[in-house]
C-alpha positions in Angstrom: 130.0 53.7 97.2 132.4 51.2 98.3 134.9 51.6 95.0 135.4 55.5 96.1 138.1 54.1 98.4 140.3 52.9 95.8 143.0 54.5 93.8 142.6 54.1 89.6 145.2 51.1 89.9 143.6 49.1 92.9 140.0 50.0 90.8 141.4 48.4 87.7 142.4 45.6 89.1 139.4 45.1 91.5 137.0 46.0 88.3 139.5 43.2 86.3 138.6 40.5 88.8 134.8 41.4 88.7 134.7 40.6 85.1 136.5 37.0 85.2 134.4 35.8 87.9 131.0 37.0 86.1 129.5 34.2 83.5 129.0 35.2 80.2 126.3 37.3 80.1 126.9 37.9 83.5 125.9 41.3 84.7 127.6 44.2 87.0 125.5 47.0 88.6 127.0 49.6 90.8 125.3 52.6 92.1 127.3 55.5 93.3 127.2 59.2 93.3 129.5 59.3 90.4 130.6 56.6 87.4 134.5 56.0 86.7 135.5 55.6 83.4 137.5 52.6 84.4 134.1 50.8 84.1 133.6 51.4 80.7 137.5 50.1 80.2 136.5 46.5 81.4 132.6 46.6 80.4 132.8 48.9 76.8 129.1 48.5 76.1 128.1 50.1 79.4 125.1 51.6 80.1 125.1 54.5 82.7 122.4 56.9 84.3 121.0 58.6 86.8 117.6 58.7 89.3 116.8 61.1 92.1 116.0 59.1 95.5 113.7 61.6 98.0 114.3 60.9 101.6 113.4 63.1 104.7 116.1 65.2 104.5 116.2 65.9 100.7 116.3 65.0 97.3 119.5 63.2 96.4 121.0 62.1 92.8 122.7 58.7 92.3 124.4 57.7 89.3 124.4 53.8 88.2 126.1 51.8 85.8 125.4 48.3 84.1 127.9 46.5 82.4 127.4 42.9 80.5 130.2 40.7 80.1 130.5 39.4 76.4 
């Protein structure tokens, strides 16, 4: 939840650098309570979701996203 912090510039940029220091084939997860569509921007073929995590004080949805650079 780290790339809440960010404004959509700092984000592109930070997503940008991400990409070029992933290998081919290289993979980026993040797991958040909500996906930007600035990841889809740098990873097109993105695959997003969600999964409901119980913990003593409630039930709580997170959202993930998994991108694969080409």
């Amino acid at each position: 939840m780290s790339l809440d912090y960010f404004n959509k510039d700092q984000l592109k940029n930070i997503l940008f650098k991400i990409k070029n220091m992933l290998k081919n084939r290289g993979i980026f997860i993040v797991v958040d309570r909500h996906i930007y569509q600035e990841y889809f921007k740098e990873f097109p073929d993105g695959d997003q979701g969600f999964f409901e995590l119980k913990t003593p004080e409630g039930k709580w949805r997170y959202d993930y996203f998994v991108g694969v650079k080409v």
